[in-house]
Backbone as JSON Lines, residues from 0, in Angstrom:
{"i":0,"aa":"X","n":[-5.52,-8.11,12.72],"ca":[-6.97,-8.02,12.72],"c":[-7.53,-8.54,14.04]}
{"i":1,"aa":"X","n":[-6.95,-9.43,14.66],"ca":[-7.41,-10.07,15.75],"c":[-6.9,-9.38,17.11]}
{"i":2,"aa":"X","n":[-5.9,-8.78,17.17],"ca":[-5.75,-7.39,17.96],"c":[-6.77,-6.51,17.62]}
{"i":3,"aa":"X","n":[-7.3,-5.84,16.67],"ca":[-7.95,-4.81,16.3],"c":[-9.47,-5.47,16.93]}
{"i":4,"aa":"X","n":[-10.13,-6.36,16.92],"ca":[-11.37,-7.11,17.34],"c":[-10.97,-7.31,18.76]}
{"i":5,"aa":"X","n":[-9.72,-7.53,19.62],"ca":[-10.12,-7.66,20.97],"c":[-9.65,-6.18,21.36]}
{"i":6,"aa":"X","n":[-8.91,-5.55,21.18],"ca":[-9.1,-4.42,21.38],"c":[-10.75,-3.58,21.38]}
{"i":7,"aa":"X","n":[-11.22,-3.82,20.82],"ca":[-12.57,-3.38,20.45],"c":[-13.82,-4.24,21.56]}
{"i":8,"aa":"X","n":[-13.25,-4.64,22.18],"ca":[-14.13,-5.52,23.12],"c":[-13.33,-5.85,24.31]}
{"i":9,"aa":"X","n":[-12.25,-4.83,24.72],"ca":[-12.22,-4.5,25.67],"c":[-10.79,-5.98,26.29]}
{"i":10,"aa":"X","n":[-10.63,-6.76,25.34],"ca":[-9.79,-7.74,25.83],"c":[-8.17,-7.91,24.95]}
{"i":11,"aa":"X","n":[-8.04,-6.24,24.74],"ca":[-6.43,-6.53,24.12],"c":[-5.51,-6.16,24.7]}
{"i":12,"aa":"X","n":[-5.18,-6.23,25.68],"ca":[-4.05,-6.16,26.8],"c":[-4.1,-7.84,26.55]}
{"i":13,"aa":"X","n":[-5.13,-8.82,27.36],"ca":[-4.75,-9.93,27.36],"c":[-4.06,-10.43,26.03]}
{"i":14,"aa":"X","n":[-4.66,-10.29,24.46],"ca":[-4.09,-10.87,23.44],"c":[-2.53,-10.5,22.85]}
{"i":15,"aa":"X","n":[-2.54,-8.9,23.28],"ca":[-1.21,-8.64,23.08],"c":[-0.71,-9.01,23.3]}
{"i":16,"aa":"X","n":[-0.26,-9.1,24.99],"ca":[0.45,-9.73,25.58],"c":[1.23,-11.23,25.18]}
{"i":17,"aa":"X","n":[0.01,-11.77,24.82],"ca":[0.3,-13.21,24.2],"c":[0.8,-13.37,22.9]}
{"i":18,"aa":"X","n":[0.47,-12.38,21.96],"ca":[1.26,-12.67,20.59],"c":[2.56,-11.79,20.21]}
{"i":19,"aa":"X","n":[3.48,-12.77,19.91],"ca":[4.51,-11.75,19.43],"c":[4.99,-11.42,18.06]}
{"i":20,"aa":"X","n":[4.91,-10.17,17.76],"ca":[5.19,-9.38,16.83],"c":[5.86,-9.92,15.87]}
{"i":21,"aa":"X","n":[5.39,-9.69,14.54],"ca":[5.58,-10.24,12.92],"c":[7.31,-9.38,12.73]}
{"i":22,"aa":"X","n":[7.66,-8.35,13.11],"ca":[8.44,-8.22,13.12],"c":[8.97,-6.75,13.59]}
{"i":23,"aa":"X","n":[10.26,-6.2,14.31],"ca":[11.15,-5.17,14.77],"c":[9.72,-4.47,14.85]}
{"i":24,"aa":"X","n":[9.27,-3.46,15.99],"ca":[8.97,-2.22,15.93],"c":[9.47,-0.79,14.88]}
{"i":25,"aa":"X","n":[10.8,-1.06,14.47],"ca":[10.9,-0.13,13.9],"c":[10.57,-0.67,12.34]}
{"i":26,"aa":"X","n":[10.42,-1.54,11.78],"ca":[9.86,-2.06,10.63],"c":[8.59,-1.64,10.5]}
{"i":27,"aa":"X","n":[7.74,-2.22,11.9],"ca":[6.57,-2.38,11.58],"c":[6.02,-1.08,11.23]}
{"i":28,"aa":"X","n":[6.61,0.32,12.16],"ca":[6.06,1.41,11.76],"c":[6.78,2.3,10.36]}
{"i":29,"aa":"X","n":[8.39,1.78,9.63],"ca":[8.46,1.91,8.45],"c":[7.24,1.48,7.66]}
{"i":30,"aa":"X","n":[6.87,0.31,7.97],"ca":[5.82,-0.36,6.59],"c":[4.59,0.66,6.68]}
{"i":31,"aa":"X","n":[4.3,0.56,7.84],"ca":[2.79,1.89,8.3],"c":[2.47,2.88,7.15]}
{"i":32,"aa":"X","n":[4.0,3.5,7.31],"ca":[3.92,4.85,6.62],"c":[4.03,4.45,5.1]}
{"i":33,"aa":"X","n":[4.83,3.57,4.78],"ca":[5.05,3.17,3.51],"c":[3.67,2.72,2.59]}
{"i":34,"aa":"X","n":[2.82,1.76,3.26],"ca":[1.52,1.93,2.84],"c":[0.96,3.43,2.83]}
{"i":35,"aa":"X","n":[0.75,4.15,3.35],"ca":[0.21,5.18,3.82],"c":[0.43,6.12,2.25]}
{"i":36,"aa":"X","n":[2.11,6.0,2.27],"ca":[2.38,6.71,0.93],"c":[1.92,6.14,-0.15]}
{"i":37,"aa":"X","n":[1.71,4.8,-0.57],"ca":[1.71,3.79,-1.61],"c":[0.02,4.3,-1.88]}
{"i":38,"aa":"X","n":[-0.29,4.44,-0.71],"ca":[-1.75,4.91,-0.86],"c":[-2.51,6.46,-1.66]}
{"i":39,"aa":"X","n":[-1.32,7.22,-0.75],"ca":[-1.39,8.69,-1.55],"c":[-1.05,9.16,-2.51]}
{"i":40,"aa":"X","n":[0.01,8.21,-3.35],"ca":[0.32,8.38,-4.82],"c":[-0.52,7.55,-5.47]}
{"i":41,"aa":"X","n":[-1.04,6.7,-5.27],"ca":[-1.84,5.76,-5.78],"c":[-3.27,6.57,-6.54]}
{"i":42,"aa":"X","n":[-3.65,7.77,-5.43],"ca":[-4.82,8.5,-5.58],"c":[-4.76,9.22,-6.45]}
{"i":43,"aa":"X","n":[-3.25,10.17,-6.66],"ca":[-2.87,11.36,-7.5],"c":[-2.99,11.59,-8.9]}
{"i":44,"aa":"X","n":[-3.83,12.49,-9.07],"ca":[-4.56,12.71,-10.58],"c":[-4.21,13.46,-10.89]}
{"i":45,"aa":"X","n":[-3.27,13.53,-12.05],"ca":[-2.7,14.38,-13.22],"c":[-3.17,14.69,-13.88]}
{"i":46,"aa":"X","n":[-4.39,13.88,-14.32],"ca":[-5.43,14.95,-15.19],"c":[-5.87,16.22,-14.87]}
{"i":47,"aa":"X","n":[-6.74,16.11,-13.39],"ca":[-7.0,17.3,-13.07],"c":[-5.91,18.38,-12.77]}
{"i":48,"aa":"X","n":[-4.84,17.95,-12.02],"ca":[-3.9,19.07,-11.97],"c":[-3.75,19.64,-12.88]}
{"i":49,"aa":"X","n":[-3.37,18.85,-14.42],"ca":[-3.0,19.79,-15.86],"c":[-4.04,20.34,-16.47]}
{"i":50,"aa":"X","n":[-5.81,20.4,-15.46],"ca":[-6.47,20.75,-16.29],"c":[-6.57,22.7,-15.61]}
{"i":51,"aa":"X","n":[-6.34,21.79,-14.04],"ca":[-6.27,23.43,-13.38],"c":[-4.62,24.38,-13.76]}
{"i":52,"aa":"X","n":[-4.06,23.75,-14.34],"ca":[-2.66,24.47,-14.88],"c":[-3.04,25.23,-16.15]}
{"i":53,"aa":"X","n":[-4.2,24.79,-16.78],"ca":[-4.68,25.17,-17.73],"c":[-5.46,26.14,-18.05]}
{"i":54,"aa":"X","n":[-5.78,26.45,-16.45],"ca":[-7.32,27.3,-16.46],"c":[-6.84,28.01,-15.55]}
{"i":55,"aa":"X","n":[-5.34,27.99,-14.96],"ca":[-4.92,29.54,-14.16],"c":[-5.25,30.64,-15.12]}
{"i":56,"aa":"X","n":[-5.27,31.62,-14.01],"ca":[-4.84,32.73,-14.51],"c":[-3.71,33.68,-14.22]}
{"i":57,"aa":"X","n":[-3.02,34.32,-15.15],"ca":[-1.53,35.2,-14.67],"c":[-1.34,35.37,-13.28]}
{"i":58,"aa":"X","n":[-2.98,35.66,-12.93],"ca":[-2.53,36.39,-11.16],"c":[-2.54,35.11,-10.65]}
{"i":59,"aa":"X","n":[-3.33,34.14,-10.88],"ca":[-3.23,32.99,-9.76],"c":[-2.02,32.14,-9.71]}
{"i":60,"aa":"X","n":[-1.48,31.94,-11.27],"ca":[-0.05,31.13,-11.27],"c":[1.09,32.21,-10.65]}
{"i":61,"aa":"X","n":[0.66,33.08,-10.37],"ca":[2.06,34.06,-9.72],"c":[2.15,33.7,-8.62]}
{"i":62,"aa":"X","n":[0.57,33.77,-7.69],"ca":[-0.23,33.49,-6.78],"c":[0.68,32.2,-6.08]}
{"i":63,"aa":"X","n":[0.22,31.5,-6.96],"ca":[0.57,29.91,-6.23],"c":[2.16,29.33,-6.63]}
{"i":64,"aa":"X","n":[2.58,29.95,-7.13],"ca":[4.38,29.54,-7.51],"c":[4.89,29.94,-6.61]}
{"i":65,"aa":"X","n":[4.45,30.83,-5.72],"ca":[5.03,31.62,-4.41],"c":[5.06,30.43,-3.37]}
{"i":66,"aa":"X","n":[4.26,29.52,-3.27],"ca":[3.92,28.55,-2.24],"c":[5.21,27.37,-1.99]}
């Protein structure tokens, strides 16, 4: 957060520089994405999907099974 605030005011080269990393580069951008996903299943609504599974029609479920 305190990178993200001097970055934003023009002074995060200096803070970077000075703090070192919570951990590996390649961690840090595993975790990135891992939130990222934790986030997008988190959202995913099965209701509505089974309601639009419900309300295809012949041509559209032919339609979209192709995809």
């Amino acid at each position: 957060m305190n990178l993200a605030i001097a970055m934003m005011g023009g002074k995060g080269q200096a803070l970077q520089s000075n703090v070192s990393p919570p951990c590996p580069l390649e961690k840090r951008y595993v975790w990135r994405v891992a939130s990222a996903l934790k986030w997008a299943f988190a959202d995913f609504d099965t209701v509505t999907v089974e309601a639009d599974r419900q309300t295809l029609s012949p041509e559209d479920r032919k339609r979209w099974s192709t995809c």
